[in-house]
N, C-alpha and C positions, 0 to 999 in steps of 0.2 A: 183567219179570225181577227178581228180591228182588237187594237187596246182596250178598247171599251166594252166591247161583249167579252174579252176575258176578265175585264175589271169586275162586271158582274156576278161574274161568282165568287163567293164567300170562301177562301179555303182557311180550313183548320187545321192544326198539327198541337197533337195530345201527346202528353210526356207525362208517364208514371212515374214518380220515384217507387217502387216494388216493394220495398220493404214498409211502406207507408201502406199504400194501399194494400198489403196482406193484413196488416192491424186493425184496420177497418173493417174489409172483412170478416176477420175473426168477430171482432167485435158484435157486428151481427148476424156471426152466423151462431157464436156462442154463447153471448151475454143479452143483448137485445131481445127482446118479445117477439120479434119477427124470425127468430131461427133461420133465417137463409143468410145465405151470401151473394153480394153484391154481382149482379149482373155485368158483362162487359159490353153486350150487345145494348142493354137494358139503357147503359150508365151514356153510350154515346147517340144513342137516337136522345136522351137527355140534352145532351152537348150541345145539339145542330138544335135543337128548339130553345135550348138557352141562347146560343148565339143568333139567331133568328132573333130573339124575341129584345136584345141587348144591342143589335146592330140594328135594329127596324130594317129587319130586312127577310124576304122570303121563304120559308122556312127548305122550301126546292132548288134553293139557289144554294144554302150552305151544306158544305160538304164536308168531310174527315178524310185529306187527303195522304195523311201520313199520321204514325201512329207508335211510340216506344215504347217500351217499358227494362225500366236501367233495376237491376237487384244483383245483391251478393249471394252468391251461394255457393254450399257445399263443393267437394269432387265427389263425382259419382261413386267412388269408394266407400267415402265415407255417409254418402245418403244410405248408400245402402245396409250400413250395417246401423243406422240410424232405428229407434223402434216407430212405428205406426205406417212401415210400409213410405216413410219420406221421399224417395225416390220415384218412386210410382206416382205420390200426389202430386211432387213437383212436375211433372213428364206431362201428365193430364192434364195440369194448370196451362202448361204451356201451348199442347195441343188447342184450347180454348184460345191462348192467346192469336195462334197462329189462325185459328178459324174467321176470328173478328179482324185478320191485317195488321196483327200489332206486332212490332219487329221488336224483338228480345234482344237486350244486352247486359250480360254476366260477367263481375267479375269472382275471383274466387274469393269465398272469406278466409279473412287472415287470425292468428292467433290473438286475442286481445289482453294488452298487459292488467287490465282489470280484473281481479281473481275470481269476480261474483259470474265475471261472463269465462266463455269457452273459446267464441269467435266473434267477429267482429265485420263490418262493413268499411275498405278503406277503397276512399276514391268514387265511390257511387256517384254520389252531388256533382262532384266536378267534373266525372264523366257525362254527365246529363246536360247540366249547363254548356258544354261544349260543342255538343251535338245538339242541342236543343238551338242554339245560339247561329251556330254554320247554318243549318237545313231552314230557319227562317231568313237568315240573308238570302242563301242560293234560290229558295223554293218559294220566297214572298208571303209567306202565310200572310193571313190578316186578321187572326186568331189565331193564339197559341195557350193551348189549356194546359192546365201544370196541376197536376195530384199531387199535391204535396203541402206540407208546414212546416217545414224550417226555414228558418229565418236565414241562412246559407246560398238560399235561390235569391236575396233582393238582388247582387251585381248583378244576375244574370237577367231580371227583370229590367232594372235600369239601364242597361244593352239593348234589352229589346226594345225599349221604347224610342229609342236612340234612331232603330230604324223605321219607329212606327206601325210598329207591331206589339196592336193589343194583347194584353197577358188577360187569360180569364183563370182563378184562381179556384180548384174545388177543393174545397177543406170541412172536418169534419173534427169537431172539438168532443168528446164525449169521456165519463170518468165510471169504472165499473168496479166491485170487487173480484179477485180470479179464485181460481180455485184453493189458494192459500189465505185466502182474505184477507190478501196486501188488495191496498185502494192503487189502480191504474187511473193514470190521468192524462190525456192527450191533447196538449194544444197547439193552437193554429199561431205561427211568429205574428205581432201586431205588426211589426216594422215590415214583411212581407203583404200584408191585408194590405197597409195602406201604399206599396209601391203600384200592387196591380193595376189594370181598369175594372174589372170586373169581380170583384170578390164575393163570392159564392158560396155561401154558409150551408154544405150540405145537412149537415145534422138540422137545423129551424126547418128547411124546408120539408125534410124526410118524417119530423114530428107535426107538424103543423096539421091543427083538426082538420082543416077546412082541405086543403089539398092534399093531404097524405093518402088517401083510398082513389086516388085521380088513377089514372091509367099510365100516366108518365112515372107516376112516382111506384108505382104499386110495381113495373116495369124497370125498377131500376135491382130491383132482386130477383133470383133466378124462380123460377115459374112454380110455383106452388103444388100443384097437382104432381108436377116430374118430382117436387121435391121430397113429397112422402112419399111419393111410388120407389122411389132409389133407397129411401129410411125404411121402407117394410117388406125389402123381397125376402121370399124364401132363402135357404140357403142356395138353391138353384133355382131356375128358373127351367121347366120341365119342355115349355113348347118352345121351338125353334122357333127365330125371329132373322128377318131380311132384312137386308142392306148393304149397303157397299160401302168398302174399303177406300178410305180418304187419304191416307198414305203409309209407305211402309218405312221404316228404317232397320238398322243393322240387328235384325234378332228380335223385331216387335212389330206392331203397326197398329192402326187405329181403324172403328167402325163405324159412319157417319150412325149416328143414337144422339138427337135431342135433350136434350140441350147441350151433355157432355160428350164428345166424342168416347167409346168402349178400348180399352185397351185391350190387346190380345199377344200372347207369348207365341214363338216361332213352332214351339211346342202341342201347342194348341191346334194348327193345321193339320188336317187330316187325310185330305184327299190330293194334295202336290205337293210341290216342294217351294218351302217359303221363298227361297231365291229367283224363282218363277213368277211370284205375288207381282201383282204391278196396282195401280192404284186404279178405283172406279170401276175392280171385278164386285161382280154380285155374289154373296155370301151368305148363308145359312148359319146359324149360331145359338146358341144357349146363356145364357146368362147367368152368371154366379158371383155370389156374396163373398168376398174378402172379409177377414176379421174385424178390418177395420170400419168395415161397413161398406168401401168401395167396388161394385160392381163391377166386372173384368168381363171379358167375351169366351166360351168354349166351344170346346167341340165345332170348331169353324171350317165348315165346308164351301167350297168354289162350287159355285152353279155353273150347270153346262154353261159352254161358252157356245 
């Protein structure tokens, strides 16, 4: 392939700060009129038509060749003695991440000497900035989209640009009461707005009359139909449903189930022995309602092989 037909394709590399973008989320899956939460699949076919439409350039030609997401979190000890089932949601959060090609990086949280909190995020930003910074030298991007608002990412934007590598900025400024009726307030760093090339006011576009019901935008939340289908099951789900096993790990595994992948306990297998499971058997299964409202897989049977 010549310089030039690899020139022509647009590659981008997307960097979550985690803990930003779970805020956001919340944000509209909790306080927003729209009740969902933010799409991953939704948010980056966004991305390649934003950069498309920002680089004049083919919307077939740009690509999402690499993909993070940096957050702090718990040890598994303590999600789990955590209340709302934490452990499980974070597991399936990540499942999703893993389904979109987004490679996860964790550190633990640390104690925070501020008394109002419990724990704290240290090192996140700097961890991102630095892998954010490496993999657009080694790997050329020529987009590099950053989730995030602090004002913490400009060195790492003035780096980038250093190598010529456009920063597209998705930020989302919005302010709500919670359920204490303290006022939450979230804003984007000005001094970060103005280092980018591309800054990208998600919240204008996401309200905006005239485009907010488009198919990009309406696309950047998870699917409406699956949304109340997941908010009104019985407490079981009586008829068996098919599909296959997307991967296993130590004691669980998951169920290819739209939009979200089904988690399922080792317990839950019926007919072998889970240490047998391999990924892309075909599966029989029931469906049941957790407390929390999260839908789990049972009673899962292996189809003849």
């Amino acid at each position: 392939m010549s310089a030039e037909q690899n020139n022509s394709l647009t590659r981008i590399g997307v960097f979550y700060d985690g803990n930003y973008f779970l805020k956001v989320s919340n944000y509209y899956n909790y306080y927003h009129e729209r009740k969902r939460r933010i799409s991953i699949e939704g948010l980056h076919d966004f991305v390649r038509k934003q950069v498309a439409k920002e680089e004049d350039v083919d919307y077939r030609r740009c690509h999402i060749v690499d993909a993070h997401y940096f957050r702090g979190r718990l040890s598994a000890r303590e999600a789990k003695l955590s209340p709302n089932e934490l452990l499980y949601n974070e597991r399936a959060f990540e499942d999703i991440l893993m389904g979109e090609g987004v490679i996860t990086h964790y550190l633990p949280l640390k104690n925070s000497k501020n008394p109002n909190k419990t724990k704290e995020e240290k090192g996140i930003d700097v961890w991102l900035a630095l892998e954010a910074y490496e993999l657009a030298y080694y790997k050329r991007f020529n987009v590099l989209v950053l989730v995030a608002c602090d004002g913490d990412y400009v060195p790492l934007v003035r780096k980038l640009n250093t190598l010529g590598t456009r920063v597209m900025l998705l930020s989302w400024d919005f302010k709500y009461l919670d359920q204490n009726n303290d006022e939450k307030v979230t804003r984007t760093s000005q001094d970060l707005l103005e280092e980018v090339t591309y800054p990208i006011a998600m919240h204008e576009i996401i309200e905006n009359r005239v485009t907010k019901n488009e198919p990009t935008i309406e696309n950047l939340f998870v699917n409406a139909e699956r949304h109340v289908e997941r908010e009104t099951y019985n407490n079981q789900q009586e008829d068996f449903q098919e599909s296959t096993i997307m991967h296993v790990k130590e004691g669980y595994g998951f169920i290819k189930y739209p939009p979200n992948n089904l988690f399922f306990h080792f317990s839950s297998l019926q007919n072998m022995d889970f240490n047998d499971l391999v990924g892309g058997e075909k599966v029989k299964f029931k469906i049941e309602t957790k407390p929390d409202g999260q839908p789990v897989a049972v009673e899962v049977t292996v189809c003849k092989r």
